[in-house]
C-alpha positions in Angstrom: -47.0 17.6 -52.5 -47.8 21.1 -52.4 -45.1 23.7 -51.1 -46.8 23.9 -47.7 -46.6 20.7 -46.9 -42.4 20.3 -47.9 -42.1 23.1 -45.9 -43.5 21.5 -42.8 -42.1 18.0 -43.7 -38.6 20.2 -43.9 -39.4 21.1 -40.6 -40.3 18.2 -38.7 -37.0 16.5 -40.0 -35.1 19.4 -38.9 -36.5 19.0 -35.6 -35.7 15.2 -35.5 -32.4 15.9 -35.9 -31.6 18.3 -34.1 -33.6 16.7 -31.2 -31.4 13.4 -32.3 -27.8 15.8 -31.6 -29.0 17.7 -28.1 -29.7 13.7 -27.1 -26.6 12.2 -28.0 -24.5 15.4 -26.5 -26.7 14.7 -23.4 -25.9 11.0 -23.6 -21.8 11.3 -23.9 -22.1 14.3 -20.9 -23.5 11.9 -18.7 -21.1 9.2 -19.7 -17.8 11.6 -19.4 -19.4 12.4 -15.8 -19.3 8.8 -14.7 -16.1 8.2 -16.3 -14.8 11.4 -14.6 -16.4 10.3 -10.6 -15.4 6.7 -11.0 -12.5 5.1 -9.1 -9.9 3.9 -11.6 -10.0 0.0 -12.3 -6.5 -1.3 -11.5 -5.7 -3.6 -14.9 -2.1 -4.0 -13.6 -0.4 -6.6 -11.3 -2.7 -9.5 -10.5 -6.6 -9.8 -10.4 -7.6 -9.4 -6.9 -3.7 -9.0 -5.5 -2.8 -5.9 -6.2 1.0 -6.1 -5.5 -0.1 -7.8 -2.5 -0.2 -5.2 0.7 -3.4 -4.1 -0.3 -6.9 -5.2 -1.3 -10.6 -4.4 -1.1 -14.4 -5.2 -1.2 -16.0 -2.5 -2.3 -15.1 0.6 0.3 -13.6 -1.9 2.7 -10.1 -2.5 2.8 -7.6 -4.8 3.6 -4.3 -4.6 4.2 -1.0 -6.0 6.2 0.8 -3.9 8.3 4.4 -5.7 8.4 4.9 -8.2 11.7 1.2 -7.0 13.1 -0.8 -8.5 10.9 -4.2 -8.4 8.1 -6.1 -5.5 9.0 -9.7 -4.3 7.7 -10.6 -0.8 7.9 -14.1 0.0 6.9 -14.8 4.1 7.3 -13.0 4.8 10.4 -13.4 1.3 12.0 -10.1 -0.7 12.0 -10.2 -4.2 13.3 -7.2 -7.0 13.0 -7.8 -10.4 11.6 -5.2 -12.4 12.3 -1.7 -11.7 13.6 0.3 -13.6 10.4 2.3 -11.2 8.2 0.4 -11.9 4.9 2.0 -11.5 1.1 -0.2 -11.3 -1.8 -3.4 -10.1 -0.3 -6.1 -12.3 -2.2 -10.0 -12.2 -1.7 -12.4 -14.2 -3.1 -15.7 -13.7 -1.8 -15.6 -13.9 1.9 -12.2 -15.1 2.2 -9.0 -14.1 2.2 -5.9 -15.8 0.7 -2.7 -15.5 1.6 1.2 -16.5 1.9 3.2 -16.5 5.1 6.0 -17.1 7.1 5.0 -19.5 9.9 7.1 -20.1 13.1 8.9 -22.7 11.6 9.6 -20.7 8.9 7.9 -22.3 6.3 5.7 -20.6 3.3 2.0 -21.5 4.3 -0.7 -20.9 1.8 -3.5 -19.5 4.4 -6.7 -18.4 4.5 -9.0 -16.7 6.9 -12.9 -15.3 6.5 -13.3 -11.5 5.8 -14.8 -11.1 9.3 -11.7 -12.5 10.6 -13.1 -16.3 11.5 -12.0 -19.3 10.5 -8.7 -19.2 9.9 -7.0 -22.1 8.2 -3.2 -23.5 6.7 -4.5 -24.5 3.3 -0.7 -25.7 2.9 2.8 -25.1 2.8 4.2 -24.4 -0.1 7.8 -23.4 -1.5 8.7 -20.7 -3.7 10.6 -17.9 -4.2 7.5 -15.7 -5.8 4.8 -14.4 -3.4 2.3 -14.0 -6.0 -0.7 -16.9 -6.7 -3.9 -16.6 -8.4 -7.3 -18.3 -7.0 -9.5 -19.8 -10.0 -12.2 -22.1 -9.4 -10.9 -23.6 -6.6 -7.5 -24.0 -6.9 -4.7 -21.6 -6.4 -2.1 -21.4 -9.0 1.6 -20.7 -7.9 5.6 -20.6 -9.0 7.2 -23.5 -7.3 10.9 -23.9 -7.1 10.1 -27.3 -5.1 12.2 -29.8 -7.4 12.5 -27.6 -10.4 10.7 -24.6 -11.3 7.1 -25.0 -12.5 3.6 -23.4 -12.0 1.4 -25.8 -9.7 -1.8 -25.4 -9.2 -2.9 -26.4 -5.3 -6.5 -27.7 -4.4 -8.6 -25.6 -2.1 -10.7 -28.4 -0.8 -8.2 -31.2 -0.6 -4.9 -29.6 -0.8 -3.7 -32.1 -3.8 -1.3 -30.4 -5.9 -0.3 -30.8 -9.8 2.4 -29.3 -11.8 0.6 -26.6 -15.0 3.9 -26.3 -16.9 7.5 -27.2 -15.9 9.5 -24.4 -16.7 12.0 -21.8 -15.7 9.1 -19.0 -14.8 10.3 -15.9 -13.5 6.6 -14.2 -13.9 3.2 -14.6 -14.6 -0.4 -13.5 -14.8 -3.7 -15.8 -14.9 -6.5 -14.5 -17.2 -9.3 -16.0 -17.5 -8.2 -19.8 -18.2 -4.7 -18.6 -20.1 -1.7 -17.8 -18.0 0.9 -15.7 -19.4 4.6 -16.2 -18.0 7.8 -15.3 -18.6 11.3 -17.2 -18.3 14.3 -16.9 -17.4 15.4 -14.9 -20.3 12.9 -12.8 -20.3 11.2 -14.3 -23.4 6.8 -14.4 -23.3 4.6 -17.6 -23.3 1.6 -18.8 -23.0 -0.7 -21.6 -21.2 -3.7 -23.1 -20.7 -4.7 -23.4 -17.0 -5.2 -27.2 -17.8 -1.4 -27.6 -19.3 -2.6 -27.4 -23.0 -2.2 -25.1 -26.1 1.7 -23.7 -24.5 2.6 -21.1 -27.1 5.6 -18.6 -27.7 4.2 -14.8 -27.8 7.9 -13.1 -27.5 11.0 -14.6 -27.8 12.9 -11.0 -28.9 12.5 -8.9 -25.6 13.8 -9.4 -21.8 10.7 -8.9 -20.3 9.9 -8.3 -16.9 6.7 -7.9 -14.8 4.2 -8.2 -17.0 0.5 -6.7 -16.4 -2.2 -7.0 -19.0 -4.6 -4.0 -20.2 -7.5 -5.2 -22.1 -5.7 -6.8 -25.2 -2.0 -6.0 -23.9 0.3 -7.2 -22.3 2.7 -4.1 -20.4 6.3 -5.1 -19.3 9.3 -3.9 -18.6 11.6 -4.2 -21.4 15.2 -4.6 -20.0 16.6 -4.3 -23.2 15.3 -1.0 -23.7 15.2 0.2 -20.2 11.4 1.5 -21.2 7.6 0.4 -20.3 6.6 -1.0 -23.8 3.9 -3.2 -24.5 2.8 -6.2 -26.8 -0.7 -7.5 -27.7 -1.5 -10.8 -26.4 -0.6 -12.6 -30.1 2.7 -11.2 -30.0 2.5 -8.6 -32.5 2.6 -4.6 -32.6 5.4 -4.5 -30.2 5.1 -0.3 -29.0 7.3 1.4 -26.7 5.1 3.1 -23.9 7.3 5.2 -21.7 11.2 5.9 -21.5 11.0 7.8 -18.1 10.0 4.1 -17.2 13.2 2.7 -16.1 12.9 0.1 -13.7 9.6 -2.7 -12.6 8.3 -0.6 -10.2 5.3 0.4 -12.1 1.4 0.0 -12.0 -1.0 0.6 -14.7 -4.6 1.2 -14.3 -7.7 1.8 -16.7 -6.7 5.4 -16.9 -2.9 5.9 -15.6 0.8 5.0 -15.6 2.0 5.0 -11.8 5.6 4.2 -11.4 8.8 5.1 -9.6 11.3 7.5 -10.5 13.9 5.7 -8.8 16.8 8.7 -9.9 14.5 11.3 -7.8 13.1 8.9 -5.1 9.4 9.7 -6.3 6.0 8.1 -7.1 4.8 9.6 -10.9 2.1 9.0 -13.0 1.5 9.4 -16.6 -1.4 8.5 -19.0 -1.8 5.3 -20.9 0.1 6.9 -23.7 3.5 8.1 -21.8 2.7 11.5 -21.9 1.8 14.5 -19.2 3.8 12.9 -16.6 3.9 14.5 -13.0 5.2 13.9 -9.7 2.5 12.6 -7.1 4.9 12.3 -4.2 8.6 12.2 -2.8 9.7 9.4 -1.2 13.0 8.5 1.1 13.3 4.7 0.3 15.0 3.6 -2.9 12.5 0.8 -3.7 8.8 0.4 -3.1 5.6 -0.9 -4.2 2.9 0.5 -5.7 -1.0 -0.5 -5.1 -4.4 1.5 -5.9 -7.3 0.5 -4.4 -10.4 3.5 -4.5 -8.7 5.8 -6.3 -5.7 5.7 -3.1 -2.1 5.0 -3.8 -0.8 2.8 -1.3 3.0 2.7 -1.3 5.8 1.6 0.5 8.7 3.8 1.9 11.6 3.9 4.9 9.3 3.4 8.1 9.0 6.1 11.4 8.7 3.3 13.2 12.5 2.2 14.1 11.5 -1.2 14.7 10.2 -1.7 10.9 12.3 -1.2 8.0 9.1 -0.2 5.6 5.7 1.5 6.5 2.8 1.5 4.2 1.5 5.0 3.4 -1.0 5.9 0.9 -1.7 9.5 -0.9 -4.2 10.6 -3.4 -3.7 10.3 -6.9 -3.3 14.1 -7.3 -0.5 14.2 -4.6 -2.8 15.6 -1.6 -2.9 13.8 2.1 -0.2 11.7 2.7 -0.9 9.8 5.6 1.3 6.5 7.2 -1.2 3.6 8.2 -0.1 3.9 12.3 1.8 0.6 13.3 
């Protein structure tokens, strides 16, 4: 090959690559852009549940306002769906799931269409713990019954069966595997059909557990400290110190929790650093919920006849706003 012809060979492979960089810098823009506009996933708390006061489909979204009812608010449009207080706000499809108090003070398992029809007692349960999972038609639940255990309840029939009989103070369905906890604080594992029960920690005193892709986040009350353990049980890492108590909520991007010694809602990233206030609150407990990129939250209510109010801000502290009782 004659020097001309290297020359322009040279060339052409120059331009390939160079073409191949302004492409792949082109490529990762676009992809930091869609990362940077997209609503945070919540990972946290339980799939579909979200601490319970508030959920969504898309931009619509549900929520309980305390004694009034399950509300649906879609742009400026609020309508009520039914008049029961509801904990653990689940949706599934076009429905609804719920626990509440009935008139006869029993714990009803409940459920009622997205459009507020149909609403039905699926049946009444007894627990201590508000939060259930739905999985192919059955919802799974702590029952303190006869002795403690996770049931599982039939959607269609009601039937009920016992998952694993144990002392469970909390736990998370993934997939088919449920992760709970005891009451010591120590980690296990189940399948949803009773088999394959393994130990994953039996060194920590774990409490509320929330999964992040191949974590599992908890409060260590050992440590006083949001640590985390993969879901084998190794590489135990602690997270955040400033985490101090369960009140906490992690998403695909942030740490939300409570400062409970300056009455404030913070977040931090995933790796418990550049932590800031997002807003002051006056109640010394609360909840904390994301649903669009909004905190909901609870805090002492302006209405004297509540004793909390749900009010949500942005993630970056702006518009505080109560939801009007």
């Amino acid at each position: 090959m004659d020097t001309k012809k290297k020359k322009l060979v040279i060339r052409r492979i120059i331009v390939l690559i160079v073409l191949a960089i302004i492409i792949c810098l082109i490529l990762c823009g676009i992809f930091k852009l869609i990362k940077k506009i997209s609503p945070e996933k919540v990972m946290g708390n339980y799939s579909n549940n979200n601490m319970g006061l508030v959920s969504n489909v898309g931009n619509t979204v549900f929520y309980n306002k305390y004694e009034k009812g399950i509300f649906k608010v879609d742009g400026s449009n609020e309508t009520k769906l039914t008049d029961q207080t509801a904990y653990c706000i689940t949706i599934v499809d076009d429905t609804i799931y719920y626990l509440t108090v009935s008139d006869e003070n029993t714990i009803d398992l409940s459920s009622v269409k997205t459009n507020g029809e149909d609403l039905k007692l699926i049946k009444t349960v007894y627990t201590a713990n508000s939060k259930f999972y739905i999985k192919d038609g059955f919802a799974y639940y702590i029952s303190n019954k006869d002795q403690i255990s996770i049931n599982k309840i039939s959607l269609e029939n009601s039937e009920e069966s016992t998952v694993v009989l144990a002392n469970v103070q909390d736990f998370i369905l993934e997939n088919n595997t449920i992760y709970y906890t005891d009451n010591v604080g120590f980690l296990h594992s189940i399948n949803i059909d009773g088999s394959n029960k393994k130990d994953i920690s039996t060194e920590y005193n774990i409490k509320n557990i929330q999964i992040l892709n191949n974590w599992i986040y908890f409060y260590n009350e050992n440590e006083n400290a949001l640590c985390k353990i993969k879901k084998n049980g190794t590489s135990k890492t602690t997270v955040a110190t400033f985490v101090n108590n369960e009140m906490y909520n992690i998403t695909s991007k942030n740490i939300y929790y409570f400062d409970q010694v300056n009455s404030c809602i913070c977040k931090a990233d995933l790796k418990g650093k550049k932590s800031k206030v997002v807003v002051q609150l006056d109640a010394s407990r609360t909840k904390i919920n994301i649903v669009n990129g909004i905190i909901y939250y609870l805090d002492n209510s302006k209405d004297e006849s509540q004793i909390y109010q749900i009010f949500r801000v942005k993630e970056n502290g702006k518009s505080v706003n109560p939801i009007e009782y």
